[in-house]
Structure formats: structure tokens, C-alpha cells
Backbone as CSV, one residue per row, in Angstrom:
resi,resn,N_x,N_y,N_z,CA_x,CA_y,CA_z,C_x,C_y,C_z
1,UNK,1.493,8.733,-19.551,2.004,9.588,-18.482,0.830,10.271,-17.801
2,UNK,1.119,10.253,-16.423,-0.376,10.776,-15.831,-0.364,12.719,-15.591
3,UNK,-1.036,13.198,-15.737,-1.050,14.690,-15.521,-1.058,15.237,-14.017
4,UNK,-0.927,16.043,-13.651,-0.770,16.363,-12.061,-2.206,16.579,-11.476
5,UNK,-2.478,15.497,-10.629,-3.567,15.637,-10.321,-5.059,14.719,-10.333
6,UNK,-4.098,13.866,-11.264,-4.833,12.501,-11.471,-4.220,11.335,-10.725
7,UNK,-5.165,10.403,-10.633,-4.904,9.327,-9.505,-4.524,8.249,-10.522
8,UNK,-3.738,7.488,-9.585,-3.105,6.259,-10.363,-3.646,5.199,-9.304
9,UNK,-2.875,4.039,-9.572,-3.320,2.533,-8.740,-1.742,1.994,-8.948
10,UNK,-1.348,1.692,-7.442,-0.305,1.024,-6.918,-0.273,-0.250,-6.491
11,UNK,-0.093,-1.520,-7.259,-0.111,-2.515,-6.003,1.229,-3.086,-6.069
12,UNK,1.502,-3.250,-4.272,3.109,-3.546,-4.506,2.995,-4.937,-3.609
13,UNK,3.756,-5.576,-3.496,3.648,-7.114,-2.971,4.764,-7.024,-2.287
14,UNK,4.820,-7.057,-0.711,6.419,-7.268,0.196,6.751,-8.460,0.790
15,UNK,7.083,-8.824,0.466,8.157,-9.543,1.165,9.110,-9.702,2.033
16,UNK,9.743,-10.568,2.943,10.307,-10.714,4.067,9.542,-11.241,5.480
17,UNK,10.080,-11.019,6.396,8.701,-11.011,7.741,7.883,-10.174,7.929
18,UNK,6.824,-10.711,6.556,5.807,-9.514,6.900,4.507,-9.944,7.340
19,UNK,4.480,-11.034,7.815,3.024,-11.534,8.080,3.249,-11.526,9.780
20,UNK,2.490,-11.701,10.465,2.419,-11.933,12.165,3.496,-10.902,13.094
21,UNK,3.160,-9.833,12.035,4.140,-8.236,12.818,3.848,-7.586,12.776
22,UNK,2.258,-7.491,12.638,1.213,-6.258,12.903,1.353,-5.262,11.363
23,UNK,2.204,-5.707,10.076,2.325,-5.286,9.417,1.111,-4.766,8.382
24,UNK,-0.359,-5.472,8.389,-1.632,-4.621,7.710,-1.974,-3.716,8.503
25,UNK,-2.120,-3.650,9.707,-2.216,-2.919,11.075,-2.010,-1.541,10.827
26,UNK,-0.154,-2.001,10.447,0.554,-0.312,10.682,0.163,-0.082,9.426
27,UNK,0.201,-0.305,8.367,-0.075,0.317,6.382,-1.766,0.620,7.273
28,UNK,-2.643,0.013,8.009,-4.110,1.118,7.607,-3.797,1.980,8.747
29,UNK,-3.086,2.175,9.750,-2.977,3.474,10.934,-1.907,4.567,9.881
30,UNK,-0.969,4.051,8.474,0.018,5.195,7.683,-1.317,5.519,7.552
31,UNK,-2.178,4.869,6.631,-2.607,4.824,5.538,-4.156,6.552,6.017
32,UNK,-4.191,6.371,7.191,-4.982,7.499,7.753,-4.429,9.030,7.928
33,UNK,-3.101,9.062,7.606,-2.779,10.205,6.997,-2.540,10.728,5.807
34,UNK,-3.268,10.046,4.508,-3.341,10.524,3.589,-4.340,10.027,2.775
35,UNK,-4.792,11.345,1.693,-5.463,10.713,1.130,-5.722,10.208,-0.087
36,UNK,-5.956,8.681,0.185,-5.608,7.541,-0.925,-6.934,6.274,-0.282
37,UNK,-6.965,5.849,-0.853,-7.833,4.518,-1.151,-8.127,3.400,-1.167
38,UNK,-8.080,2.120,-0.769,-7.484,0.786,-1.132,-7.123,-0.424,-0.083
39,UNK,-6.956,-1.048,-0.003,-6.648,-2.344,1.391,-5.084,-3.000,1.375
40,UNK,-4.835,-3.792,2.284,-3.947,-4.661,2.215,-4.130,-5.878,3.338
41,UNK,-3.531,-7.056,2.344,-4.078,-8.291,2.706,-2.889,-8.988,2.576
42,UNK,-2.600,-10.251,3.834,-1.793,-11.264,3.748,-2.364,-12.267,2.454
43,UNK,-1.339,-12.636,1.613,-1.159,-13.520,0.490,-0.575,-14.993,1.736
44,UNK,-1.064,-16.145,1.020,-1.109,-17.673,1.263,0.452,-17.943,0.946
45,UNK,0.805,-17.574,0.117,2.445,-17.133,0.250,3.699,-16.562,0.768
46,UNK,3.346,-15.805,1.941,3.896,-15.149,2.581,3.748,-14.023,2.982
47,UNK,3.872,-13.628,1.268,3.574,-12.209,1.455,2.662,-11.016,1.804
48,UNK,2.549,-9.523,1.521,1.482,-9.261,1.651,1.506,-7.974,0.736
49,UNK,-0.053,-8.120,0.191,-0.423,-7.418,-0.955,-0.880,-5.883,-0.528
50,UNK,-0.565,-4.800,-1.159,-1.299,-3.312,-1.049,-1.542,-3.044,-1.600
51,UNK,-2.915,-2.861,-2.301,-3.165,-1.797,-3.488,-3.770,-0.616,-2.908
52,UNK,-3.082,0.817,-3.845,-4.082,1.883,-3.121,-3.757,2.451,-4.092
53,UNK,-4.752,3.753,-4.020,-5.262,4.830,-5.494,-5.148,5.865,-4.421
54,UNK,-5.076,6.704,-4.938,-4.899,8.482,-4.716,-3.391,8.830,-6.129
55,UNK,-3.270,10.619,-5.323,-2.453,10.794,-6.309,-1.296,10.269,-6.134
56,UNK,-0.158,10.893,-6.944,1.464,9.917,-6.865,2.273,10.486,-5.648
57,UNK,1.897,11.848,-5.537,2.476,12.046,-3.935,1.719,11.720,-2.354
58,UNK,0.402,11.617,-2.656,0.037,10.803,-1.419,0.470,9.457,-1.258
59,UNK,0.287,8.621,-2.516,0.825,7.430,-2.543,2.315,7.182,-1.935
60,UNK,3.378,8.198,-2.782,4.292,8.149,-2.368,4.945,8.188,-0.699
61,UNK,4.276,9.285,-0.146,4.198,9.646,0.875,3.890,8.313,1.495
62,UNK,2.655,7.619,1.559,2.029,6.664,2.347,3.668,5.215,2.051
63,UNK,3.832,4.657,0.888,4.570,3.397,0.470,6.218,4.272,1.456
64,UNK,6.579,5.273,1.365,7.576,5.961,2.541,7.571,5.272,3.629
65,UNK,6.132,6.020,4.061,5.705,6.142,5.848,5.940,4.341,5.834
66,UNK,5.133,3.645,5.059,4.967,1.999,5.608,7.053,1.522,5.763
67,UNK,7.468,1.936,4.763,9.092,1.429,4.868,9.985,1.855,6.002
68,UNK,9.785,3.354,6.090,10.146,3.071,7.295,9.797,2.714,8.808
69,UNK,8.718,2.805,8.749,8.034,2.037,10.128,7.884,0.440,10.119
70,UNK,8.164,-0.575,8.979,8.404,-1.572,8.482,9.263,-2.311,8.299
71,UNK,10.779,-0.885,8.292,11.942,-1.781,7.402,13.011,-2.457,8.083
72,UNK,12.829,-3.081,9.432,13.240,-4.333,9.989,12.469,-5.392,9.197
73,UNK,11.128,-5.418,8.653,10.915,-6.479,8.256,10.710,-6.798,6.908
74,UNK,10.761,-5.902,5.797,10.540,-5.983,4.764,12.028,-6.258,3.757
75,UNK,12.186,-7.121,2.819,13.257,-7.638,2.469,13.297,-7.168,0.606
76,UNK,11.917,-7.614,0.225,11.514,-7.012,-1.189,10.332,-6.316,-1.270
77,UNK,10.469,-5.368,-2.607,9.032,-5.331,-2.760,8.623,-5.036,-4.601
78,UNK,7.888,-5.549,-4.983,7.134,-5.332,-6.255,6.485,-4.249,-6.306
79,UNK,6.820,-3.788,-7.061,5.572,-2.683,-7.409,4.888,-2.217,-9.148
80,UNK,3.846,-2.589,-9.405,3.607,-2.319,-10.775,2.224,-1.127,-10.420
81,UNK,2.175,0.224,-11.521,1.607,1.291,-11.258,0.627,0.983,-12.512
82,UNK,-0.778,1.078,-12.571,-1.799,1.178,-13.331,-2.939,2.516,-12.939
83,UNK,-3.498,3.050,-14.039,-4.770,3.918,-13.919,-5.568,3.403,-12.411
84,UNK,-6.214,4.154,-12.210,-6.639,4.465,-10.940,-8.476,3.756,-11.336
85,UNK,-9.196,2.597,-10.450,-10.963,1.936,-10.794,-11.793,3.598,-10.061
86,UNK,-10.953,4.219,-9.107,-12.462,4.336,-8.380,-13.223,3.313,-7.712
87,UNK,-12.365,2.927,-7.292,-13.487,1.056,-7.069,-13.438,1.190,-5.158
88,UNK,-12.736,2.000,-4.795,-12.843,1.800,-3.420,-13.076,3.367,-2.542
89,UNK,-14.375,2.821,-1.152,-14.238,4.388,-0.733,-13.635,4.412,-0.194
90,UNK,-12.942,3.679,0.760,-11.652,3.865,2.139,-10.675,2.721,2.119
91,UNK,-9.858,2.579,2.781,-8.570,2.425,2.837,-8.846,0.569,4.117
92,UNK,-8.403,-0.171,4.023,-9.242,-0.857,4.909,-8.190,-2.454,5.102
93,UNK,-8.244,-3.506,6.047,-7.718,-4.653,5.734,-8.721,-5.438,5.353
94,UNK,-7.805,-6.420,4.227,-8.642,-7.732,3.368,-8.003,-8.915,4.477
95,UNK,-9.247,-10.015,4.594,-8.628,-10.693,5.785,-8.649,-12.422,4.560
């Protein structure tokens, strides 16, 4: 269980029409109102991948903001929560 104040790592995988709808676009213009960490990249599969680190309410806040500015096109989504690398300084698209 994480303590208040510590950062975790989110990566969630969506699904639906999410590729060729400006959908990494809008997650890095959420993703500049809060602060959190991390990229998102179209998968060869369809889908498209987000991982980001900050705490559980920025996170939260941000995986919000993307659904509803998204949710004409998003159909599923995965999400598995792990400890937080530190591995990234900004927030960015993987191409």
C-alpha cells in the first residue's frame, strides 16, 4: 500500500479508435496540467500505451481529463499500477 505522497507507475493500454484521432496529442496537452511523468505511444496492435508516475491524485486527475476528452473513442482500458523508476523527466510522445 503506498503512503500519501509517494508516487506510483500507471500503465494502462486503450483500446477502441484510438490511433489516427489525435489521441497521444490530447494525453501530452492533459498531461501539462499536472504533475506526473511518462509518455504515450501507439502499439502495432491498435492500441495505445500510457505509462506515467506522479502521485495517485495527479495521476488520477490526468487518466479522468484523457476519458473524458477521449470517450467517443475509447472502448477499453487496462490498467495495472506498480512502484514508481524515476526513470523519466517529462511527460512526452513515443513514436
Amino acid at each position: 500500500m503506498s503512503t500519501a505522497g509517494a508516487n506510483e507507475r500507471r500503465t494502462v493500454f486503450y483500446s477502441g479508435r484510438v490511433q489516427g484521432v489525435g489521441f497521444r496529442y490530447t494525453a501530452r496537452a492533459a498531461a501539462g496540467g499536472y504533475d506526473i511523468t511518462g509518455f504515450v505511444e501507439n502499439l502495432d496492435d491498435g492500441r495505445v500505451r500510457l505509462v506515467v508516475e506522479g502521485s495517485e491524485t495527479e495521476i488520477e486527475g490526468l487518466l479522468a481529463d484523457i476519458a473524458q476528452r477521449m470517450r467517443g473513442h475509447i472502448r477499453n482500458t487496462e490498467t495495472t499500477t506498480s512502484p514508481a523508476t524515476g526513470e523519466f523527466a517529462s511527460f512526452g510522445i513515443e513514436h
